[in-house]
C-alpha positions in Angstrom: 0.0 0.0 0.0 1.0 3.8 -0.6 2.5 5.4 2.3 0.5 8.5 1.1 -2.5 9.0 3.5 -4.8 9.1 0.3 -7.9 7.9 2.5 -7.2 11.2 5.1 -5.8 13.6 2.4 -2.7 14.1 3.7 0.6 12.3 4.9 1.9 10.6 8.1 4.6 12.9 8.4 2.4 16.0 8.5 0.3 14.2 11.8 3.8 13.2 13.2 5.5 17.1 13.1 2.7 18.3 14.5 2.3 16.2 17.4 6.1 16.2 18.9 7.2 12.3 17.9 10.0 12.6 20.5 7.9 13.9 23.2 5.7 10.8 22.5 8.3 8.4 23.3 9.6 9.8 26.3 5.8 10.1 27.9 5.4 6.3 26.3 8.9 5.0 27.6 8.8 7.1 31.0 5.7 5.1 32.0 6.6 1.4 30.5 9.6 2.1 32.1 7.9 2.3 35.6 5.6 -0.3 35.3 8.6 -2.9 33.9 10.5 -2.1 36.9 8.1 -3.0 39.1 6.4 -6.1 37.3 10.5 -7.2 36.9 11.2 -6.1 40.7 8.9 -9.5 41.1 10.5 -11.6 38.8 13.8 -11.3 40.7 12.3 -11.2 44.3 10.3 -14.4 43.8 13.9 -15.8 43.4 15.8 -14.7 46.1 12.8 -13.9 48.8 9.4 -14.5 48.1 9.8 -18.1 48.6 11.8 -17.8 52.1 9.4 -14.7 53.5 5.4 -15.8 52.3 5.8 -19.3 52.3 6.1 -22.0 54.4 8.9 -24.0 54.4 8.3 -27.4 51.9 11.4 -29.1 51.5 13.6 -27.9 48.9 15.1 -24.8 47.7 13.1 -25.1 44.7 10.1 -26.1 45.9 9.7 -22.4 47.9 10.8 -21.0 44.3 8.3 -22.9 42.2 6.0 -21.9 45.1 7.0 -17.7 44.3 6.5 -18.7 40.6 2.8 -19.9 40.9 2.1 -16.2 42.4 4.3 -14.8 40.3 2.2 -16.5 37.4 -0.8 -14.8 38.7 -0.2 -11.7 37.1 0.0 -13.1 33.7 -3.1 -14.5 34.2 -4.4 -10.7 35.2 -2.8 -9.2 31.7 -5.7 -10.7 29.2 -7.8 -9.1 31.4 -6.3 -5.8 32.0 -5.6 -5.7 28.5 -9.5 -6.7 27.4 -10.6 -3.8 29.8 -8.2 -1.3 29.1 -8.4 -2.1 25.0 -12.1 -1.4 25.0 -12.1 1.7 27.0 -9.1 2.8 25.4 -10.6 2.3 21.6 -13.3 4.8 23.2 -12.0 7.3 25.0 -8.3 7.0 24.1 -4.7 5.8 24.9 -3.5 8.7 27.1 -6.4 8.3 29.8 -6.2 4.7 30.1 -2.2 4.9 30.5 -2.4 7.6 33.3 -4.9 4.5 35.0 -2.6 2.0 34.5 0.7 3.7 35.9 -1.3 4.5 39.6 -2.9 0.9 39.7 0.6 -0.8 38.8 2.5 1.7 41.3 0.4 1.7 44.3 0.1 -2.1 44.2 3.8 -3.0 44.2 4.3 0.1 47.3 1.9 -2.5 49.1 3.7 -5.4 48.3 6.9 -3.8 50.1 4.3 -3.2 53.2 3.5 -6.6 53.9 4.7 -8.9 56.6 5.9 -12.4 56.2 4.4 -15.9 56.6 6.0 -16.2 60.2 3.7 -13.0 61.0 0.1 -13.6 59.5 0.5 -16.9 58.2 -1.3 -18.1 54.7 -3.2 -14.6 55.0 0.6 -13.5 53.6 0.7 -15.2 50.1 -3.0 -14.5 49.6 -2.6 -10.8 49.8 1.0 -11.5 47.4 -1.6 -12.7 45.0 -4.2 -10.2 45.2 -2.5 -7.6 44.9 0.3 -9.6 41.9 -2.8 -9.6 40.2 -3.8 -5.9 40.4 0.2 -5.3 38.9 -0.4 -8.0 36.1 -4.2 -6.0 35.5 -1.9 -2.8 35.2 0.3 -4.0 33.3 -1.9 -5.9 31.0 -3.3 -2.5 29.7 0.0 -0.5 30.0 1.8 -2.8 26.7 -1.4 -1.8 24.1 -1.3 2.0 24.7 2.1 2.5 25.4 3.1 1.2 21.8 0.3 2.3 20.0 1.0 6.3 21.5 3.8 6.0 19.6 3.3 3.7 16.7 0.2 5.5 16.0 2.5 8.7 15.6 5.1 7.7 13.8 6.2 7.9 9.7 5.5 5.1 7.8 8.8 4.2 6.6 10.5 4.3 10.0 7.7 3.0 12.4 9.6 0.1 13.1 12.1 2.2 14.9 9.9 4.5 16.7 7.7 1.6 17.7 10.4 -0.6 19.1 11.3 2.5 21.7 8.2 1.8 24.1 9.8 -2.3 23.7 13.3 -1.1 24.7 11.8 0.8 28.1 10.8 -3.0 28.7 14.9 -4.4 29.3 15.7 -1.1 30.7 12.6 -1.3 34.0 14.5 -4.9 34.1 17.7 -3.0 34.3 16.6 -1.0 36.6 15.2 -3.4 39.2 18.2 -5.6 38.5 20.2 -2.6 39.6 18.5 -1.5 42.5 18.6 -5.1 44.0 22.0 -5.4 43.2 22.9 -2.1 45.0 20.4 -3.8 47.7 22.0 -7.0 48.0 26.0 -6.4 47.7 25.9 -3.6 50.6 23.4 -5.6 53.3 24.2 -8.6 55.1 21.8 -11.5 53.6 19.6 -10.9 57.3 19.3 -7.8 55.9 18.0 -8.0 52.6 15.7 -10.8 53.8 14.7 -8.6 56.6 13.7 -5.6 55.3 16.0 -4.3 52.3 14.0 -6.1 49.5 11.6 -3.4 50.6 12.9 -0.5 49.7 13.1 -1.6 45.9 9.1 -1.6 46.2 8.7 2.0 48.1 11.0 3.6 45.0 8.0 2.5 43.0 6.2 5.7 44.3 8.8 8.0 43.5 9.2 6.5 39.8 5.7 6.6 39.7 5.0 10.2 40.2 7.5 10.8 37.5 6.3 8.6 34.5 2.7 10.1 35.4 3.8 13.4 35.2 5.0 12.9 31.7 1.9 11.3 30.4 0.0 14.1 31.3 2.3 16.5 28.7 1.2 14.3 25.4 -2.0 13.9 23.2 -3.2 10.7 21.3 -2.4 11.1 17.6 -4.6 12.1 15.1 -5.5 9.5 13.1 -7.1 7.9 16.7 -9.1 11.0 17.4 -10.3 10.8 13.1 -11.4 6.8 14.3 -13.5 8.3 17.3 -14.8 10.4 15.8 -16.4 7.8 12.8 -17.3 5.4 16.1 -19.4 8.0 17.6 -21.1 9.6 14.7 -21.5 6.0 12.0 -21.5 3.8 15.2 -18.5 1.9 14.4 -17.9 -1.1 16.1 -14.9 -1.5 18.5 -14.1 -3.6 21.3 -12.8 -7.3 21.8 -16.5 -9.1 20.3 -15.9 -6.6 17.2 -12.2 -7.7 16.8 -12.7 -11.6 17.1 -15.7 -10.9 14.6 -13.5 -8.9 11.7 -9.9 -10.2 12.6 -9.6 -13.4 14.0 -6.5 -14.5 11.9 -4.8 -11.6 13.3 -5.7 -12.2 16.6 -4.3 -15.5 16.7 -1.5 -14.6 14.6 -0.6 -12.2 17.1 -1.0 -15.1 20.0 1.8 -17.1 17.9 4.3 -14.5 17.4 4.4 -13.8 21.0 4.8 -17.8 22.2 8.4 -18.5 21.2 9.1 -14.8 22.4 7.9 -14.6 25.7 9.1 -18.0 26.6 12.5 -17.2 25.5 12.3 -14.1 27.5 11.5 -15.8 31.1 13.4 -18.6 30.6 16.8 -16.1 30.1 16.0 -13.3 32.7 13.9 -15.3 35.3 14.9 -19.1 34.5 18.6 -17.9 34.9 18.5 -16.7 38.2 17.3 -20.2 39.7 19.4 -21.8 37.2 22.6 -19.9 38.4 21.7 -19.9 41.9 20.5 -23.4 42.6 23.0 -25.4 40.1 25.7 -23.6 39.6 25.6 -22.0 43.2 26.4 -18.6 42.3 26.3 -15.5 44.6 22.8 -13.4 44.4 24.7 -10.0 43.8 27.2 -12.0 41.1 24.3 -13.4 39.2 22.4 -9.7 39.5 25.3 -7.9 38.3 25.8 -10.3 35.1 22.4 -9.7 34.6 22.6 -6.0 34.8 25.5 -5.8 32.1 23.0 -8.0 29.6 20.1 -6.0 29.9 22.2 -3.1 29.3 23.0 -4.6 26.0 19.6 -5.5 25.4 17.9 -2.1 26.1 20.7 -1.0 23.3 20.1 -3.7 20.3 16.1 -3.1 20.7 15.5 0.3 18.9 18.9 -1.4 16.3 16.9 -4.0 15.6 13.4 -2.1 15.1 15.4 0.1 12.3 16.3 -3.5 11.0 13.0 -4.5 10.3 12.5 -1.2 8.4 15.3 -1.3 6.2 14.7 -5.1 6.0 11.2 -6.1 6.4 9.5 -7.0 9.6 9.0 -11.1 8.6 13.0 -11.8 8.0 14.2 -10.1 11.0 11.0 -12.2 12.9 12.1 -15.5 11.5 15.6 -14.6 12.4 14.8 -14.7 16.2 12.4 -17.6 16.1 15.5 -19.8 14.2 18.3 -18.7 16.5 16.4 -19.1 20.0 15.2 -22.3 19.7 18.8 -23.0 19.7 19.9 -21.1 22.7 18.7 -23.9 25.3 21.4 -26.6 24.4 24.3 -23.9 24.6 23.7 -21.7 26.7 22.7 -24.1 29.9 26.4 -25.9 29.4 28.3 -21.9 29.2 26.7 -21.6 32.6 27.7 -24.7 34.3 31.0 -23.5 33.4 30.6 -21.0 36.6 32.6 -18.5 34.4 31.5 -14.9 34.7 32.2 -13.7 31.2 31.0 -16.9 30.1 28.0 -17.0 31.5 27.1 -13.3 30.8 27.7 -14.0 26.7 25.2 -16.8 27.0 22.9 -14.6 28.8 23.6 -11.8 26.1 22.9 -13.9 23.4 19.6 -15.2 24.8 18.7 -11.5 24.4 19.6 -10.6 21.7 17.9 -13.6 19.9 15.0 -12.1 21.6 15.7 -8.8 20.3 14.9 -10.0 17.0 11.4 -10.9 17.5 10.5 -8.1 20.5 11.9 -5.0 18.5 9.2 -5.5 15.2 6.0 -6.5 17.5 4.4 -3.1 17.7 4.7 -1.9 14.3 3.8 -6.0 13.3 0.2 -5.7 15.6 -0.5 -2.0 14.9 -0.4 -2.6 11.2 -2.7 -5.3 11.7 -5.5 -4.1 13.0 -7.8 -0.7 12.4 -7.4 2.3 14.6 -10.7 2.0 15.6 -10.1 -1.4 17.4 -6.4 -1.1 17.3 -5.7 -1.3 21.4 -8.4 -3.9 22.1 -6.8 -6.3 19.0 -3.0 -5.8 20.0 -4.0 -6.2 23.6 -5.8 -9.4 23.3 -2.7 -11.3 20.9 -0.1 -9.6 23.2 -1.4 -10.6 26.8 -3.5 -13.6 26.3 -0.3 -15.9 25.5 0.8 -14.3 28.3 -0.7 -17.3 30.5 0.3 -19.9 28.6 3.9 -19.0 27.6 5.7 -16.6 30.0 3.7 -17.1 33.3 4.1 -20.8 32.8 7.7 -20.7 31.1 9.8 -20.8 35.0 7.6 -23.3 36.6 7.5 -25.8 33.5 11.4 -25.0 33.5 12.0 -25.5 37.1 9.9 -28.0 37.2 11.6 -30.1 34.6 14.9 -29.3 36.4 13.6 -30.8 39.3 12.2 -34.0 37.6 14.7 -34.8 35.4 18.3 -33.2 36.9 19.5 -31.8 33.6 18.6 -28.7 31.3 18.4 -30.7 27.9 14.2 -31.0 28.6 14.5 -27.4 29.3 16.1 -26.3 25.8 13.7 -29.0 23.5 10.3 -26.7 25.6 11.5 -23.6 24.4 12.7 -24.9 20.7 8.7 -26.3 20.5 7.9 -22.8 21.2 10.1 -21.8 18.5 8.7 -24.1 16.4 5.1 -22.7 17.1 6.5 -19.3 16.2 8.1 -20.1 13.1 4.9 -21.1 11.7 3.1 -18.1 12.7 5.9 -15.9 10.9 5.3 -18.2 7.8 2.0 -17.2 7.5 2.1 -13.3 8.2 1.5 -10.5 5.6 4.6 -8.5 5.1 3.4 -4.8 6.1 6.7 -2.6 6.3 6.0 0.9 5.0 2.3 0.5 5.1 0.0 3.6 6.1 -2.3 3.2 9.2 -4.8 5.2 7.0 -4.6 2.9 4.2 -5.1 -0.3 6.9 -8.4 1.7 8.4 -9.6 2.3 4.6 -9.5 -1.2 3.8 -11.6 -1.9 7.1 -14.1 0.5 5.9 -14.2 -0.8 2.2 -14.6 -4.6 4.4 -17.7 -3.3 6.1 -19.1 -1.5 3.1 -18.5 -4.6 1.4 -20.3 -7.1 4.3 -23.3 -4.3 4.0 -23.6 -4.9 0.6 -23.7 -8.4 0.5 -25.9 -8.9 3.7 -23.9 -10.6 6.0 -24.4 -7.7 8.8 
């Protein structure tokens, strides 16, 4: 398709000057940013505390961690959900309002998780508020991904969306970074009483301070103009929008969507999660070792994102997909054996590696999903293929992995889990529409011919 606007009358680049592209990513970033941190800060702490303080004790080291992971889990199972809600109110009344929502739920949640006591002090009433309120994060969180992405995507040029897309993805590694980093700091200046005691905490009270920042932000941008054009034809044609309305028009891309994000997410928890019980259970590495090795890889990370989004312009976005679906469903069987070599440069290249591979399929999502769907159900259909493999890939991806650890005493089951997912993945690359340079005006024209064309024949 044209990258003209032809259907709107005039181009992208005109609706990107005029609305401040840079400011866009920085309010987009500033609040993924936040919300990362803090869903990450869990990640980490359901490692090296949350299956010592809220549980009782169970047997094995990994039985408290598997224990952590099944909360943990809990969120994912919240993002569908958060992301259902927060697509259909966002397709109505926009992606700035619902954003400001999400960064208060996501921030005042995780400042309660620093607040609670311990298993010793209120018994099972301590993992049952973990979960209640791990699943008012995941809820957050489920509707942060959607509008965060599509702020920007939705402003940028046609040519290079790709890049500006991938920003709001590289805030993702850099909230990791950032909770890596404070528990670091955390762990390598308190005794291990400490930390256990009460220095985790502090990690979830910074959550407060962050949070008053990213929202600050988000209150200094506008949603773009081709979303306020699709509210506008909502309201005055009565336009459908909403989850029944994109399971009705766009199933395929719905469930394309699901598959893309299998081999990804898996991948992604099995690297920055996995790793840590991996590294700290069989290789018997120190806590703030393994956190600084992480720390230095999601550096790295945060850096090849927005690289690899400008690859998927230049390039198209189905090679550089295919290209991380391939390589990560070989990272299992070599990068397990570099980290029972207890090396630290070793181990960090295998985690490095894991990410990058990542990279390659994280960086193109937004632009891949906002060019599939109309602006007019844009949030609600991104949303939906984004978070509901969510439950079945990365909330599940540690505890199978653990799980086969435990069962089996070696990480070979481990790597041929995550090259299935890659397998899934591969397929679901196969059979996507190539859509670099394509014109968000041009994708909601086509809906509009679809509709005229289901009106005509009857089928409405």
């Amino acid at each position: 398709m044209s990258t003209q606007n032809s259907a709107a009358g005039r181009t992208d680049e005109t609706d990107v000057k005029a609305s401040g592209l840079k400011k866009v990513v920085t309010a987009s970033m500033a609040g993924t940013v936040v919300e990362w941190y803090e869903f990450f800060l869990y990640a980490s702490a359901a490692t090296l505390v949350f299956g010592k303080m809220f549980f009782p004790n169970s047997g094995t080291e990994l039985d408290g961690i598997i224990a952590a992971f099944v909360t943990y889990a809990v969120g994912f199972v919240a993002r569908p959900i958060g992301g259902i809600v927060f697509g259909h109110f966002g397709d109505k009344f926009g992606r700035k309002q619902l954003l400001q929502l999400s960064i208060i739920l996501v921030g005042v949640s995780t400042f309660a998780m620093g607040c609670l006591p311990g298993f010793a002090q209120i018994g099972y009433l301590a993992p049952a508020l973990l979960v209640f309120l791990r699943f008012v994060q995941g809820f957050a969180v489920g509707g942060e991904w959607g509008g965060a992405v599509l702020l920007v995507a939705e402003h940028s040029p046609n040519k290079s969306r790709g890049f500006w897309a991938s920003w709001p993805q590289s805030a993702v590694p850099m909230g990791n970074l950032l909770a890596t980093g404070v528990l670091f700091t955390l762990s390598s200046t308190l005794s291990s009483a400490d930390f256990l005691g009460w220095g985790w905490r502090v990690a979830f009270w910074l959550s407060a301070v962050i949070v008053i920042i990213g929202y600050y932000i988000r209150t200094k941008v506008q949603d773009a103009p081709i979303f306020l054009e699709a509210r506008k034809e909502v309201v005055v044609e009565n336009k459908g929008y909403g989850v029944a309305e994109v399971f009705r028009r766009y199933p395929r891309g719905v469930f394309t969507a699901m598959g893309l994000r299998f081999a990804e997410n898996i991948l992604y928890y099995l690297v920055v999660t996995f790793s840590i019980t991996y590294l700290k259970v069989i290789v018997q590495a120190d806590t703030a070792r393994i956190l600084l090795l992480l720390l230095v890889a999601h550096l790295i990370h945060f850096c090849a994102v927005p690289l690899v989004g400008k690859m998927s312009d230049a390039f198209g976005r189905r090679p550089v997909y295919m290209a991380g679906a391939v390589l990560g469903g070989t990272w299992g069987f070599f990068a397990f054996p570099m980290m029972n070599t207890a090396n630290d440069l070793v181990i960090l290249a295998a985690i490095t590696i894991g990410l990058l591979f990542h990279a390659l399929m994280y960086a193109g999502q937004p632009s891949i999903m906002a060019e599939m769907f109309p602006t007019r159900m844009r949030y609600s259909g991104v949303s939906l293929g984004y978070q509901v493999t969510s439950i079945v890939a990365g909330s599940l991806a540690p505890i199978i992995a653990t799980a086969l650890l435990s069962t089996f005493k070696s990480s070979t089951p481990v790597a041929l889990y995550l090259l299935g997912a890659c397998i899934v993945t591969a397929v679901s690359v196969y059979f996507l529409k190539e859509t670099r340079g394509i014109s968000l005006h041009d994708v909601d024209a086509a809906d509009a011919q679809g509709t005229a064309d289901l009106l005509a024949s009857g089928k409405k």
